[in-house]
PARO-117949 format. One record per residue: x, y, z of N, C-alpha, C in turn; residue in one letter. Coordinates in steps of 0.1 Angstrom, whole numbers. Example, Ala and Ser with C-alpha at 12.3 -4.5 7.8 and 13.67 -1.06 7.14 Angstrom:
2
    n.xx    n.yy    n.zz   ca.xx   ca.yy   ca.zz    c.xx    c.yy    c.zz   code
     132     -57      78     123     -45      78     132     -33      78      A
     128     -22      71     137     -11      71     129       0      79      S
END
This chain:
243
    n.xx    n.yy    n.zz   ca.xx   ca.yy   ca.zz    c.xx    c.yy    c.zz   code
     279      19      67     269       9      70     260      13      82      X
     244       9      83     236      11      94     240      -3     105      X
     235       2     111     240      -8     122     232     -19     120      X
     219     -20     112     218     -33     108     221     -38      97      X
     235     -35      91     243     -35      83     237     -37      72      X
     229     -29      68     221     -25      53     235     -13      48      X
     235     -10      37     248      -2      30     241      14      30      X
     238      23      28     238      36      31     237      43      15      X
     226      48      14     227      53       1     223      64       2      X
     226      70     -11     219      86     -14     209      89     -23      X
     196      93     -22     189     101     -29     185     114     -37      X
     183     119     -44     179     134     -50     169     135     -43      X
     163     144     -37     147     150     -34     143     149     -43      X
     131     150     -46     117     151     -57     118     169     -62      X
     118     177     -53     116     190     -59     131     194     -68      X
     142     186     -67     150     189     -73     152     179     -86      X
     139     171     -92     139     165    -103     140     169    -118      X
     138     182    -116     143     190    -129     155     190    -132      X
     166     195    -123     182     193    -120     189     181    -128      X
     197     189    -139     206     179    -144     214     172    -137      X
     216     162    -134     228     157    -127     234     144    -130      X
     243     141    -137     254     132    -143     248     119    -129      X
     250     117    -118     248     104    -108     235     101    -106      X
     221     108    -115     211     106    -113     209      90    -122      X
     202      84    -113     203      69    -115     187      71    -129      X
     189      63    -140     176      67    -146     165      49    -143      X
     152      52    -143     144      43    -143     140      35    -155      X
     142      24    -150     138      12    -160     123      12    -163      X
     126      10    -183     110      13    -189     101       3    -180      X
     106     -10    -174      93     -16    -166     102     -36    -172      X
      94     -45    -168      94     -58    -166      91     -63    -179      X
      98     -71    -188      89     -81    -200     100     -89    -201      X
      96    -103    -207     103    -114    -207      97    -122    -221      X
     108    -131    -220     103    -137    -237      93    -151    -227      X
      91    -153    -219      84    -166    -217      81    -163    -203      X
      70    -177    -201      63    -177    -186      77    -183    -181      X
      87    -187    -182      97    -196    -177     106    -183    -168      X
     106    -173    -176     119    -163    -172     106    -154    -160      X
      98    -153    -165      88    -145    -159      83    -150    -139      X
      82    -164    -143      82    -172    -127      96    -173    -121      X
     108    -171    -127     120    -173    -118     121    -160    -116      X
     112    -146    -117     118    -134    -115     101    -135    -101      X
      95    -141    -101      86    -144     -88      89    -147     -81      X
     101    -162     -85     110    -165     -71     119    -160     -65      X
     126    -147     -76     135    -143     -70     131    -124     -63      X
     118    -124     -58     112    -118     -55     114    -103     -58      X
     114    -103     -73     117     -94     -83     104     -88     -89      X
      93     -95     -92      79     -95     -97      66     -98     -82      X
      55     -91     -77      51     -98     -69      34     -96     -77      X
      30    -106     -79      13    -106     -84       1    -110     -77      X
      -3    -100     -71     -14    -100     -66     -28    -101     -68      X
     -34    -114     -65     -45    -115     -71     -58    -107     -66      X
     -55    -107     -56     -71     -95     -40     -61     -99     -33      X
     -68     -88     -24     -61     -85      -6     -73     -92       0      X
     -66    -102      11     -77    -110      19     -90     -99      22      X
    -100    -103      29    -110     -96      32    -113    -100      50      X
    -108    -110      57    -109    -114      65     -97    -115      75      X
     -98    -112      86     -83    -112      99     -78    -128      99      X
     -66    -129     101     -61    -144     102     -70    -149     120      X
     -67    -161     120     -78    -169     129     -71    -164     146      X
     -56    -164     147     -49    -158     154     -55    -143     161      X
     -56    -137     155     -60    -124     157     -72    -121     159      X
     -82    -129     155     -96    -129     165     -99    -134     174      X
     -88    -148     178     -89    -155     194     -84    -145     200      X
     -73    -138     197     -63    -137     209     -66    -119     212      X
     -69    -115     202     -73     -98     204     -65     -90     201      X
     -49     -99     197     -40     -90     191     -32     -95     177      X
     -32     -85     168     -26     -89     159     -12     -89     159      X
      -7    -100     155       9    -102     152      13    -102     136      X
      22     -93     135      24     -92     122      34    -108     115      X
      36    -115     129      43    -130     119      27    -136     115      X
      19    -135     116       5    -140     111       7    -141      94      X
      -1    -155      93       2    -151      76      -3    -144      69      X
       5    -137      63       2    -126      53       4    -128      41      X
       2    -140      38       2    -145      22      -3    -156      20      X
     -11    -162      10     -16    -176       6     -14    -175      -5      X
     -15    -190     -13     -13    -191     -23     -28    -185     -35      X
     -26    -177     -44     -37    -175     -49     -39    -180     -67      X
     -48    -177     -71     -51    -183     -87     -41    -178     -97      X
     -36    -189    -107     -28    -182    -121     -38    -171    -123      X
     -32    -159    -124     -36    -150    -131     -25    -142    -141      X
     -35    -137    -154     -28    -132    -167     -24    -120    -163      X
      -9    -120    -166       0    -106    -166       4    -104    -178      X
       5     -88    -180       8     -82    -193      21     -80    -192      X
      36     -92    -190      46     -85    -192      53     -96    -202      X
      47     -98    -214      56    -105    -224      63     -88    -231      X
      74     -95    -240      82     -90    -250      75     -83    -258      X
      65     -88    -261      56     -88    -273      47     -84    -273      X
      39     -75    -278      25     -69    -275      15     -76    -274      X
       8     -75    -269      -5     -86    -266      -4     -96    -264      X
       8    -104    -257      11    -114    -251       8    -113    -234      X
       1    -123    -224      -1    -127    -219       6    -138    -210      X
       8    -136    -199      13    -148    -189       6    -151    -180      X
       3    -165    -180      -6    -171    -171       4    -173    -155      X
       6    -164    -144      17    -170    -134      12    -168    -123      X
      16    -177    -114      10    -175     -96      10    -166     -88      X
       2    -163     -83      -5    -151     -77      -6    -153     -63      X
      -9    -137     -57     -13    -145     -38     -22    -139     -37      X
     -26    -145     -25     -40    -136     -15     -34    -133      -8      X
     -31    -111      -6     -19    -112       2     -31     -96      10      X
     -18     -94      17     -23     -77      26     -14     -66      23      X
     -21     -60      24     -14     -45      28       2     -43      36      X
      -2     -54      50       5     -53      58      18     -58      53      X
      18     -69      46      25     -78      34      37     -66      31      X
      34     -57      25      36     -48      15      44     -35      25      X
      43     -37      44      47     -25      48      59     -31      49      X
      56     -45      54      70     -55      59      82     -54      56      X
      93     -50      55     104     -46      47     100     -39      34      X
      94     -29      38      89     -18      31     102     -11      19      X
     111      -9      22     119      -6      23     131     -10       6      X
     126     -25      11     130     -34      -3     117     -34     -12      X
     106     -39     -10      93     -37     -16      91     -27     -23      X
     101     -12     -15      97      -2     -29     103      -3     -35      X
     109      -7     -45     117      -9     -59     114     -20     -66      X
     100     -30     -58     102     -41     -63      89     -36     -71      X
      87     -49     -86      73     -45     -92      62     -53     -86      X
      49     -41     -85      39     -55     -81      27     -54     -96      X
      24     -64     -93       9     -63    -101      -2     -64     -94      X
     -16     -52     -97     -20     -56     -83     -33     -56     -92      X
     -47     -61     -77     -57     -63     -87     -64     -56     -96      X
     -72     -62    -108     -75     -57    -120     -66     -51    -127      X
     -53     -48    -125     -41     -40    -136     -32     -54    -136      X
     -31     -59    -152     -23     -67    -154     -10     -66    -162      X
      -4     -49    -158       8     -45    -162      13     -44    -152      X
      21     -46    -143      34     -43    -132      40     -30    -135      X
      41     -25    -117      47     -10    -117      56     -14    -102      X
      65      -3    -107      74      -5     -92      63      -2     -84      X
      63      -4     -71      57       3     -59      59      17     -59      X
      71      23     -61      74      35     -54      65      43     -64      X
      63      38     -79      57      48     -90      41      41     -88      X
      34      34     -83      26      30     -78      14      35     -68      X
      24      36     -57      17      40     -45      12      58     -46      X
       2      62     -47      -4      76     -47      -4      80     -31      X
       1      92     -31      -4     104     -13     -17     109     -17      X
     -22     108      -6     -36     113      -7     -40     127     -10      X
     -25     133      -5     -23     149     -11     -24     150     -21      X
     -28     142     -30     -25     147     -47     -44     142     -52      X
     -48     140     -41     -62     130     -44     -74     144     -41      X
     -81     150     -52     -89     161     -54    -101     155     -55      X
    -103     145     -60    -120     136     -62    -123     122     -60      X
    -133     118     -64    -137     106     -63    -131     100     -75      X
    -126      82     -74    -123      76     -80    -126      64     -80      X
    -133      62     -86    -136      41     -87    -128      33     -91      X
    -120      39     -93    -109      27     -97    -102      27     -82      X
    -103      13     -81     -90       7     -69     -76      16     -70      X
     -70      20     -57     -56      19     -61     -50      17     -49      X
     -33      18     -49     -29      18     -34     -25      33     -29      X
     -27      38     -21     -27      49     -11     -23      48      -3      X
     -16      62       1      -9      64      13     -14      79      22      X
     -11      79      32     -16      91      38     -10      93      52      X
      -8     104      57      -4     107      74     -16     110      83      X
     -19     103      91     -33     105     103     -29     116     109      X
     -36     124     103     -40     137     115     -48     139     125      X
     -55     127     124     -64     124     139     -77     109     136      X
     -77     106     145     -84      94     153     -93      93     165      X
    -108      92     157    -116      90     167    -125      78     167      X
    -132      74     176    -143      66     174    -161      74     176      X
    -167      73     167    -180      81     166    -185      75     176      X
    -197      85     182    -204      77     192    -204      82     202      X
    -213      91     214    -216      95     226    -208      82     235      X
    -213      67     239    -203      56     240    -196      51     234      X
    -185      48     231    -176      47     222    -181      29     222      X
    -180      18     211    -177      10     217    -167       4     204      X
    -165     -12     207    -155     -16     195    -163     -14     180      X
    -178     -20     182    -185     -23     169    -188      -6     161      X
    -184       6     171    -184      19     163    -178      19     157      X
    -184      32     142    -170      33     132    -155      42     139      X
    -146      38     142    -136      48     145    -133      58     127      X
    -129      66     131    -130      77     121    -115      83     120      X
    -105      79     111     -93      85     108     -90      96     100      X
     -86     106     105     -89     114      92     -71     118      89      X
     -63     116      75     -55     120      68     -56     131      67      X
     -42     139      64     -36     149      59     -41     147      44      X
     -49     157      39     -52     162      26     -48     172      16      X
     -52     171       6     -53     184      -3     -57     194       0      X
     -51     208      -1     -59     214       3     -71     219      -1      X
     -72     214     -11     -86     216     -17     -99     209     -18      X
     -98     196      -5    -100     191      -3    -106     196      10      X
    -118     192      15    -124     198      30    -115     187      39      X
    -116     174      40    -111     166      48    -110     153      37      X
    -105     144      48    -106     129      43    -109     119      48      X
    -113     107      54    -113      98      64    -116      88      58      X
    -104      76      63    -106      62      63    -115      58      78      X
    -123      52      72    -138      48      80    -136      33      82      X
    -135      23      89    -137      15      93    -145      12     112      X
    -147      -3     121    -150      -3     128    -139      -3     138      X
    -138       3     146    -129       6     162    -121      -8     157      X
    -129     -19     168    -123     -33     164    -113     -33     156      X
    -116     -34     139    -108     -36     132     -94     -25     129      X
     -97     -21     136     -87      -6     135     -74      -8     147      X
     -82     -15     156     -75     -10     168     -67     -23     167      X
     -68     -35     157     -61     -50     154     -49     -40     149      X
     -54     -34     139     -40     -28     130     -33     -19     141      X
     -33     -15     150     -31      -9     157     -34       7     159      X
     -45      14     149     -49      26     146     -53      29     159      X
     -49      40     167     -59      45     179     -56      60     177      X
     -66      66     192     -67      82     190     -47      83     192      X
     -40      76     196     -27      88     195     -20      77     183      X
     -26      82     170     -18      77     159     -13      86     152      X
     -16      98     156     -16     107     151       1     111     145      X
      -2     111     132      14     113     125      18      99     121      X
      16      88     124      21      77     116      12      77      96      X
      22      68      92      19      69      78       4      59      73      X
      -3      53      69     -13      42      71     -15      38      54      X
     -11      28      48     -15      23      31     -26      18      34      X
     -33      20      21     -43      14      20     -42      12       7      X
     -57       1       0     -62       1     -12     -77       1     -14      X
     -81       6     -21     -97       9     -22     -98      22     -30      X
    -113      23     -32    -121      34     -42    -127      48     -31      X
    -123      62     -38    -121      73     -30    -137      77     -37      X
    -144      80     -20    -158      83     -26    -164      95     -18      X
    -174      98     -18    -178     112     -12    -182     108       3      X
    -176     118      13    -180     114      26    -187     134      30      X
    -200     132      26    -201     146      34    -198     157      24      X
    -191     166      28    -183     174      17    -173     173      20      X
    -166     160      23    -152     159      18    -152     141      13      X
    -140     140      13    -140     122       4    -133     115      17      X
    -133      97      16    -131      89      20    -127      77      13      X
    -120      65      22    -123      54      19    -130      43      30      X
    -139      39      27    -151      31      34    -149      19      36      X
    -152      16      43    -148      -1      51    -139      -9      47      X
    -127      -9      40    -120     -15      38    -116     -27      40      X
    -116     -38      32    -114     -51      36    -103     -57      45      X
    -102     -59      55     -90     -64      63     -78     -65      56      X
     -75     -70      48     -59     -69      42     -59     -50      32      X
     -68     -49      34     -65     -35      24     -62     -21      31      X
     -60     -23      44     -54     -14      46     -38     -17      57      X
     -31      -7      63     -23     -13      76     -13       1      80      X
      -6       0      89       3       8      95      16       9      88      X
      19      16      86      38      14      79      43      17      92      X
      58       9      96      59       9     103      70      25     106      X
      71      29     115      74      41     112      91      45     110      X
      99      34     111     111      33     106     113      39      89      X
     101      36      83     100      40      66      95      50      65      X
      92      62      77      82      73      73      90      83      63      X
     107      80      64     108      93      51     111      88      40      X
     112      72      37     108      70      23      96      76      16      X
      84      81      24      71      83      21      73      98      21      X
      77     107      31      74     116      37      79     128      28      X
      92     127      19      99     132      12      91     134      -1      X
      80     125      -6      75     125     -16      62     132     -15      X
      57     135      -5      44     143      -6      41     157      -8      X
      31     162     -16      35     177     -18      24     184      -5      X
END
């Protein structure tokens, strides 16, 4: 047992996935149910999570006071939205959704990865863990939304004077075929999540569309809930999986 009495498990590495091995646990084809009935009690049993958008705005807390707290709420109630997990092909469920964050998602990170989410515009559910992309695997631009992960290799604010309203400039560990990368947002909003110049080596999720910065790619202003810090207790759930 860990001492905060979670049970102790074992994993295979990734590079040894080829490896036949008799205790390798195999993965479930995915989520479907014969009705919206079975489908909402696997919502409440926080088995399914459906996301309708990631807020775009800081809670009201965190702009009086100058610091974010992660008990802030990180969830509201959002619109029925249709998910593709009937039995049946081309069946449809109409079920409740949130307006949630990123940060939502680092929070007991831990349990979250094995859980399914549905996130916006995809109305099929995937675990998290088969979900979330490293930016090490990210070679181009992509318009399609997704969720992302990456390690800061450095943190600046542009600008001869620095001030909050500059863009601070984060730049991830990339591909190498990649020239660089950077999540671009303003100081301000960066420095709420708690991003600063010594971030250096923490993990940071995001969600958004990978576009050209310069001659290398980025993600650009990010809406307040779409991006956040993982807290660094979870870094080798992540850290193990990147090539």
């Amino acid at each position: 047992m860990f001492s905060n009495g979670r049970r102790a498990c074992f994993a295979h590495l990734p590079s040894y996935a080829q490896v036949t091995c008799e205790l390798r646990s195999t993965k479930p084809e995915g989520l479907n149910f014969l009705n919206e009935e079975e489908a909402k009690e696997a919502i409440a049993n926080a088995e399914l999570v459906v996301v309708s958008s990631f807020m775009n705005e800081p809670p009201e807390a965190a702009l009086s006071s100058g610091i974010y707290d992660q008990s802030d709420v990180e969830d509201a109630a959002g619109p029925l939205t249709e998910v593709a997990i009937a039995r049946h092909t081309g069946d449809l469920f109409r079920l409740p959704s949130r307006l949630s964050t990123v940060s939502s998602i680092c929070r007991n990170f831990d349990l979250n990865l094995y859980r399914y989410y549905c996130l916006p515009g995809n109305p099929s559910p995937g675990r998290l863990v088969n979900v979330l992309t490293p930016i090490s695997e990210v070679v181009a631009t992509d318009d399609t939304p997704r969720l992302y992960w990456g390690v800061i290799k450095n943190s600046f604010v542009a600008g001869e004077h620095p001030k909050p309203s500059h863009l601070r400039m984060t730049e991830l560990r990339c591909n190498g075929a990649v020239k660089d990368f950077y999540l671009k947002d303003i100081d301000a909003n960066q420095t709420l999540k708690g991003i600063s110049d010594s971030s250096v080596g923490r993990i940071v999720l995001f969600w958004g569309r990978i576009t050209e910065s310069g001659i290398g790619l980025c993600v650009a202003r990010p809406g307040w809930g779409e991006y956040a810090l993982l807290p660094q207790k979870y870094n080798e759930l992540l850290l193990d999986r990147e090539i």
